[in-house]
Backbone as CSV, one residue per row, in Angstrom:
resi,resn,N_x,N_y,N_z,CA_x,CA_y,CA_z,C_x,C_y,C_z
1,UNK,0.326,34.513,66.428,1.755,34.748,66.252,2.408,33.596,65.496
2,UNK,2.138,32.329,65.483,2.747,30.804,65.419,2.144,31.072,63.614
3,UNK,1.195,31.671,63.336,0.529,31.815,61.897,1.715,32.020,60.780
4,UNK,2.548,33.225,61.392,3.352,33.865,60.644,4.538,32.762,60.228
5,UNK,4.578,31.756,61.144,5.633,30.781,60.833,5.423,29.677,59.624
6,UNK,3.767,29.766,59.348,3.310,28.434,58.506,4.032,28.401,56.997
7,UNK,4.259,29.777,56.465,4.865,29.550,55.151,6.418,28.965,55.126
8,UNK,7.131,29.305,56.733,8.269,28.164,57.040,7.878,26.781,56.920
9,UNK,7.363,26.476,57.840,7.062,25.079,57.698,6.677,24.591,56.416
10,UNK,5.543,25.158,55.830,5.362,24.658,54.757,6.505,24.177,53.546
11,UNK,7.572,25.397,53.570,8.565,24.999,52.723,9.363,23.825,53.155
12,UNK,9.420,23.541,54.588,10.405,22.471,55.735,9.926,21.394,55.136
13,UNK,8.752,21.234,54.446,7.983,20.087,54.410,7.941,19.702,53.286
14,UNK,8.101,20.835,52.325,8.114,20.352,50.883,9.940,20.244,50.798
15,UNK,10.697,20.801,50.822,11.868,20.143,51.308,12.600,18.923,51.498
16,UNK,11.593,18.365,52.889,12.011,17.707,53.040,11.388,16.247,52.042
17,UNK,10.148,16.437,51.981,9.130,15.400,51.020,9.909,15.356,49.677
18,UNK,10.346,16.161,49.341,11.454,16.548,47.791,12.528,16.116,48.108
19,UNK,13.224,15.593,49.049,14.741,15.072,49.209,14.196,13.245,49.199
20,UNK,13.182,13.242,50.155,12.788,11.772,50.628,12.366,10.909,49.067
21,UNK,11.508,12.119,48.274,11.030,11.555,47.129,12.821,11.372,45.957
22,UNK,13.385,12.096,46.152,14.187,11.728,45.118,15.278,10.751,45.654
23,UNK,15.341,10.242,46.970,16.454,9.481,47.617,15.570,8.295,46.877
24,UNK,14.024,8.259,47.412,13.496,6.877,46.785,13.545,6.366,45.652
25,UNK,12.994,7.704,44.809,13.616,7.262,43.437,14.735,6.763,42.682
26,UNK,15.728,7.678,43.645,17.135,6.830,43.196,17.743,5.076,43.883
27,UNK,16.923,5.013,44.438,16.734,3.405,45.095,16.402,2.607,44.692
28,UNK,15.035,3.139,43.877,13.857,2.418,43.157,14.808,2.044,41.310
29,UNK,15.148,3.088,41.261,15.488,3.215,39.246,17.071,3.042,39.595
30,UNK,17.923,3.274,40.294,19.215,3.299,40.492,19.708,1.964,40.027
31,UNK,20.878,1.780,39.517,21.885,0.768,39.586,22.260,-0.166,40.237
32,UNK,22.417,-1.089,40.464,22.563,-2.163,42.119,23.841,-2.717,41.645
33,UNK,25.027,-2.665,40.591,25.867,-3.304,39.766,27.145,-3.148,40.651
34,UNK,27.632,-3.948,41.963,28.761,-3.719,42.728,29.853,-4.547,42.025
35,UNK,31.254,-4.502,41.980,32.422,-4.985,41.774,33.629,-4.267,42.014
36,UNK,34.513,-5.373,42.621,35.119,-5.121,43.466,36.121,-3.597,43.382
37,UNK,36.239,-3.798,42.025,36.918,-2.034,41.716,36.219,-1.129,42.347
38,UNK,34.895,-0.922,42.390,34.052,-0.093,42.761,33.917,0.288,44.119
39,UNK,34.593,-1.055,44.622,34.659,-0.706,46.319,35.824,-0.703,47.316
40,UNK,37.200,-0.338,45.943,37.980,0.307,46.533,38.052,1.956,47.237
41,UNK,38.857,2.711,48.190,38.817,3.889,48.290,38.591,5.160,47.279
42,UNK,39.162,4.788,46.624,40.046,5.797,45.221,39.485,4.999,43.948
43,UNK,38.528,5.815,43.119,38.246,5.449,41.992,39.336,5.711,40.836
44,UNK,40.367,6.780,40.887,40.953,7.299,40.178,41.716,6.550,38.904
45,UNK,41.930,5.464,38.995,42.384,4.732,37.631,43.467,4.081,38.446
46,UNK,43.775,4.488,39.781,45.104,3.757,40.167,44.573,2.991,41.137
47,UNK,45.801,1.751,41.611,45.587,1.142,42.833,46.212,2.205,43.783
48,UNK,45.219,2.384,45.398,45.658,2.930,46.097,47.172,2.693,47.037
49,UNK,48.057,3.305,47.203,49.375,2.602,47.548,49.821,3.309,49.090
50,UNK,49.383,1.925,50.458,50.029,2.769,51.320,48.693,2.827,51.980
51,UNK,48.921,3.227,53.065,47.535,3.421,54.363,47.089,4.638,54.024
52,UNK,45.582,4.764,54.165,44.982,6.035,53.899,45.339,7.236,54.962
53,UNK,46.430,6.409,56.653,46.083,7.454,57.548,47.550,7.784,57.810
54,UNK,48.112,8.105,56.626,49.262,8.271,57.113,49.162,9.675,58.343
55,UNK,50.915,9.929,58.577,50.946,10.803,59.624,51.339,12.222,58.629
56,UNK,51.553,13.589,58.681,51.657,14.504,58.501,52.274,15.152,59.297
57,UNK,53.348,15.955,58.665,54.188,16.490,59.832,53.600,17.975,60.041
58,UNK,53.943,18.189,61.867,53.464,19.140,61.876,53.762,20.698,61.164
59,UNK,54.938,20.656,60.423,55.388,21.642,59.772,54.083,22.060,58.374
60,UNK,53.252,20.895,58.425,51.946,21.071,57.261,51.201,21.692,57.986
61,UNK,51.011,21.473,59.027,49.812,22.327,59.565,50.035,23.744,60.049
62,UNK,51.544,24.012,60.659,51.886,25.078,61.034,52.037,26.149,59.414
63,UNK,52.396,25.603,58.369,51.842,26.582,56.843,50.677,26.667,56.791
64,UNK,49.669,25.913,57.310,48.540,26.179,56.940,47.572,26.845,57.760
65,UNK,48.212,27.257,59.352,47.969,28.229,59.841,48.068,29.671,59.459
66,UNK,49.193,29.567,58.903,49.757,31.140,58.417,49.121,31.097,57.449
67,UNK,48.675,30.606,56.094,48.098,31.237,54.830,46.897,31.303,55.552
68,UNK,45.938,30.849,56.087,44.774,31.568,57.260,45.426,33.161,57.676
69,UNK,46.159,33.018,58.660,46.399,34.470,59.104,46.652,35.242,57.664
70,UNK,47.247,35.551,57.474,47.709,36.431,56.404,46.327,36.074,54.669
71,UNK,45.313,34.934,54.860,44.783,35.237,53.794,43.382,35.961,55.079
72,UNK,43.519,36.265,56.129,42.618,36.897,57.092,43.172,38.223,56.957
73,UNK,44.093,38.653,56.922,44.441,40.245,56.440,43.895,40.596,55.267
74,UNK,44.385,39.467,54.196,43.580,40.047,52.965,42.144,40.534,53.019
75,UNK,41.741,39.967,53.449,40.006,40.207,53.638,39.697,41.387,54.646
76,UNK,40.772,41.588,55.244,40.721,42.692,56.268,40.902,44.134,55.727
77,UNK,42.258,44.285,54.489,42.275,45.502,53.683,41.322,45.460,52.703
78,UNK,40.388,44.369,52.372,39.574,45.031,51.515,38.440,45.803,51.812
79,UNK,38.090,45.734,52.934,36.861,47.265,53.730,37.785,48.195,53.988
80,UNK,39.150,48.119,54.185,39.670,49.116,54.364,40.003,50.188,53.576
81,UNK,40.216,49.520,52.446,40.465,50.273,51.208,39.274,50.619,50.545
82,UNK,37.906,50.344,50.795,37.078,50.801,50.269,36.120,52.452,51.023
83,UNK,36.797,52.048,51.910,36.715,53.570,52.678,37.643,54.352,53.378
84,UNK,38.519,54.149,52.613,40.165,54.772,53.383,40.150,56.165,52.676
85,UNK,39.544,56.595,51.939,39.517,57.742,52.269,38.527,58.762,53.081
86,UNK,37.290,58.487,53.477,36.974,59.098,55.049,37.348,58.531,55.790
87,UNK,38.129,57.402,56.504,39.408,57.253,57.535,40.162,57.984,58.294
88,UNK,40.679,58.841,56.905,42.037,59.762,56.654,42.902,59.561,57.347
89,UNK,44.019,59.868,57.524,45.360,59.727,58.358,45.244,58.635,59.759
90,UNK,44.143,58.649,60.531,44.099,57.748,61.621,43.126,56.459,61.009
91,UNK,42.761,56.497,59.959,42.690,54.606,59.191,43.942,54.428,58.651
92,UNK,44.888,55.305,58.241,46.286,54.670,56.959,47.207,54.537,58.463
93,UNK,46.871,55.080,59.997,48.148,54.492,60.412,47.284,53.697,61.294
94,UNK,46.230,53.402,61.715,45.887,51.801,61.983,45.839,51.069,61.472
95,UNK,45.971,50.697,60.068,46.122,50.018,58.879,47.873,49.610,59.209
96,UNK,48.238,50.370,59.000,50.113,50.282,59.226,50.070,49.511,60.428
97,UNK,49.655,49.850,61.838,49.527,49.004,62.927,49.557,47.645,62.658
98,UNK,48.527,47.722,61.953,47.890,46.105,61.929,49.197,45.617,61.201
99,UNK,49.406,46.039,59.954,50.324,44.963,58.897,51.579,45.101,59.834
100,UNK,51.849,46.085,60.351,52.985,45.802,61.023,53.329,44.575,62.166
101,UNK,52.088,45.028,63.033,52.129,43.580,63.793,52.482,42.050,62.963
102,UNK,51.670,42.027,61.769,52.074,40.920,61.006,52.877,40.513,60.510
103,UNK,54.103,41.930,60.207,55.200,41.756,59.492,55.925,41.269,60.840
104,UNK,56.058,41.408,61.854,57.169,41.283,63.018,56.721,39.685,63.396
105,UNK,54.834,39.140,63.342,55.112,38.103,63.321,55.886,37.018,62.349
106,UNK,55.601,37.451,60.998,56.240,36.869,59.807,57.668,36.799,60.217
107,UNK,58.284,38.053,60.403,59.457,38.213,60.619,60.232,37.119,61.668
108,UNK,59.520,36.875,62.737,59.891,35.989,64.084,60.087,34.361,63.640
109,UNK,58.722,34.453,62.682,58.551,32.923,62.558,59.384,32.465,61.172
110,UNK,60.161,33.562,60.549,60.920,33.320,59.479,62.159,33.157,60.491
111,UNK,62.563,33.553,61.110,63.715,33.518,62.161,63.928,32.290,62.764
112,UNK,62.356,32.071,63.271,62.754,30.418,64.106,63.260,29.162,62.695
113,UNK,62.366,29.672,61.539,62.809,28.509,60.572,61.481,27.617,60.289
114,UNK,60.382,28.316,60.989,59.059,27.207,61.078,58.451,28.056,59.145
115,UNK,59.062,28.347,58.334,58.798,28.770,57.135,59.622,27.651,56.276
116,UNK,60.669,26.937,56.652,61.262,26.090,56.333,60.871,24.480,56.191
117,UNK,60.616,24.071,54.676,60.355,22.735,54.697,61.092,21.690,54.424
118,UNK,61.793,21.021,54.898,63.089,20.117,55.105,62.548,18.423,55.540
């Protein structure tokens, strides 16, 4: 039974022997040339300005919950629409269900103001 597994392993092994061999190589032939630009955060051409940890308000994370929900619908009408027509009438109004629920949440959380960035 354990037989059927050997062409796994075998690949586990060349794998891994193929990562080990090219880490060495790049150790062996690589560059060693440090200065001090090089070992700032941010290569980008600028000096970095300001602590890397700043704080974030939670109004960033609460948008970035919702484009999740609502980019999770998207992905949700697209099986739907690819067989909405053998569905028929009881897929187009569980379909409505669903977006509806979403519209009343949209709707709530446009109400409280948590759509608002100030």
């Amino acid at each position: 039974m354990l037989i059927n597994y050997l062409p796994v392993l075998l690949f586990m092994v060349i794998a891994v022997g193929l990562v080990g061999m090219i880490v060495l190589l790049s150790e062996i032939l690589g560059k060693k040339k440090h200065f001090p630009a090089k070992d700032i955060p941010y290569e980008c051409g600028m000096d970095p300005i300001g602590d890397a940890r700043s704080r974030y308000s939670v109004r960033f994370y609460v948008i970035a919950m919702f484009f999740i929900v609502f980019d999770i619908e998207a992905i949700f009408l697209y099986p739907w629409a690819v067989i909405f027509k053998s569905l028929g009438w009881f897929g187009f109004v569980e379909m409505l269900v669903f977006i509806g629920i979403l519209v009343v949440g949209l709707v709530y959380v446009w109400g409280k103001g948590a759509l608002e960035w100030e």
